[in-house]
N, C-alpha and C positions, 0 to 999 in steps of 0.2 A: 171610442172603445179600443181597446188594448188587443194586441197580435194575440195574445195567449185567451184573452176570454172567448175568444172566438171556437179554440179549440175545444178547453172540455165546457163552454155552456155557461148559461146563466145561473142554472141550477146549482150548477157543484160551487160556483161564487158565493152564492148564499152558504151553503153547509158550511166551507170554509170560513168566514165572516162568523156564524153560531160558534166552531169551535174556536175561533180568536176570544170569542165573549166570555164564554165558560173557561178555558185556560186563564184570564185574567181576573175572575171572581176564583179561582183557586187561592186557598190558602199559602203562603212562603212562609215557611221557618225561619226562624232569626239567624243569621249567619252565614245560606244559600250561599248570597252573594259572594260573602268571605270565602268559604269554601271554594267553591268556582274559582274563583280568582288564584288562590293557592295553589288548586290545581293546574291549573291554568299553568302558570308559574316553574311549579315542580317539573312538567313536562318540555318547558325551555330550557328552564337549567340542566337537566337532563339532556336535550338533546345539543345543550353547548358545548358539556364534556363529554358528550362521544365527539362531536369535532375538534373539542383539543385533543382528545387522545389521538384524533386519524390525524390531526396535525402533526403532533409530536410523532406519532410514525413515519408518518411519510417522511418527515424533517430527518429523521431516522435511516431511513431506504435512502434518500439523497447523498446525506455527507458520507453515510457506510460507501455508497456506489463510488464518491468521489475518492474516498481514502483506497478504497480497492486500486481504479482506474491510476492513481500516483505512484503505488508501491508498483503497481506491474510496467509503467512508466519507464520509472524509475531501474529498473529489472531489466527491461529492452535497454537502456541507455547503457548500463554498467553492461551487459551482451556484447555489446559492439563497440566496447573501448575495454580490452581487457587489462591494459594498463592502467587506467582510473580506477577500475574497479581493483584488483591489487591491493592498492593503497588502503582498501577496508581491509585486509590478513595483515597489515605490516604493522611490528610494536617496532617502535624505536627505544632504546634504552642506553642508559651509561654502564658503562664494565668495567673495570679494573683488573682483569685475569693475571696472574702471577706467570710473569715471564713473555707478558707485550705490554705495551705500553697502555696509560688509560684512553680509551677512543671509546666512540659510537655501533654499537651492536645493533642492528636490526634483524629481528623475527619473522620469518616470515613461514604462514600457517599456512597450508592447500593453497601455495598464489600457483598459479600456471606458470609453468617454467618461462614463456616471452617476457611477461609484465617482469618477474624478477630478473630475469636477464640484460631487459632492458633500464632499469633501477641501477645493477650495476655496472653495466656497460657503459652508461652515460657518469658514472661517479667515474671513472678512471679513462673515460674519453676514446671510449670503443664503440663499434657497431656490434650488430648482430645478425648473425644468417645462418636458418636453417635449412640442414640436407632436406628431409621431410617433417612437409607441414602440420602431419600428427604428431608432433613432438611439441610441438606448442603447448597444446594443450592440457602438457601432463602437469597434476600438480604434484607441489615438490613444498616440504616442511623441512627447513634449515633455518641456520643463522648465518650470518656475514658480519663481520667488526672489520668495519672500514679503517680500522686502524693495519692492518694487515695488506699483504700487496695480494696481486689480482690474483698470481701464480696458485696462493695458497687455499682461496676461495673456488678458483678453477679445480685442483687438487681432490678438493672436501668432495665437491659435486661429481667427480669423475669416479670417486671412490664409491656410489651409487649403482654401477654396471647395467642401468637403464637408460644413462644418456652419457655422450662421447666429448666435450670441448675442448676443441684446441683454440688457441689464445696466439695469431698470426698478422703480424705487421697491425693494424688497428682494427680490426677486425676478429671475434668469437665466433669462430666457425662449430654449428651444435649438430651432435651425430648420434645416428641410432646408439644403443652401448652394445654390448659383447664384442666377443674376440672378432680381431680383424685380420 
């Protein structure tokens, strides 16, 4: 005897067993089974593409997360080398200006005064050193044609009256501007 006939009885065994007899003297429609089956079916399919679609979302939220996490990467990196970074504001280009010779012009768009300082300091084999350290910072939109000597480009930026350089033994010494 079985663990469960114990529990509800001999009795309820029997009624059970009647309604097995009579559910299978019942009539079936032709195609039940096909239906069932369909259905059956429809609800797999169903419940496949909700998990491609939570796939392709998550797959979604993943690469989004990773694209985010790169660009802000990437963002801290160009932070802490403000000379590399720079190098994205700078167009290089050729010029021809009437009344200097043809040379090399570069652009330079919001770069922070160090990065381009240092750009040109190192093309005419100077250093650089600033009075105060918030001058770094500033950005500054000019052009420079390397074709031209250092005097002239010192000049251009001095004519700014927001920053001061003097241009001594190998060395661009950079200074508050106004009057002194």
């Amino acid at each position: 005897m079985k663990s469960t006939e114990r529990k509800i009885g001999p009795g309820a065994w029997e009624a059970l067993r009647r309604q097995n007899e009579r559910a299978n003297e019942l009539p079936v429609s032709e195609g039940l089974e096909e239906r069932i089956m369909k259905e059956i079916h429809s609800r797999k399919a169903s419940m496949t593409l909700w998990r491609r679609v939570a796939a392709v979302a998550v797959t979604f939220l993943v690469v989004s997360g990773l694209s985010l996490a790169a660009v802000l990467i990437g963002r801290n990196r160009a932070a802490a080398d403000p000379e590399e970074a720079s190098h994205n504001a700078i167009e290089v280009y050729e010029t021809g200006e009437v009344g200097t010779e043809k040379g090399t012009a570069v652009l330079f768009e919001g770069v922070r005064l160090d990065s381009m300082l240092n750009v040109v300091a190192r093309y005419y084999g100077r250093r650089v050193s600033f009075a105060d350290e918030r001058m770094k910072s500033l950005k500054i939109h000019t052009r420079w044609n390397k074709g031209e000597t250092l005097f002239v480009f010192v000049e251009s930026l001095n004519e700014l009256e927001v920053v001061r350089i003097v241009d001594e033994h190998d060395t661009l010494f950079v200074k508050k501007g106004g009057k002194e």
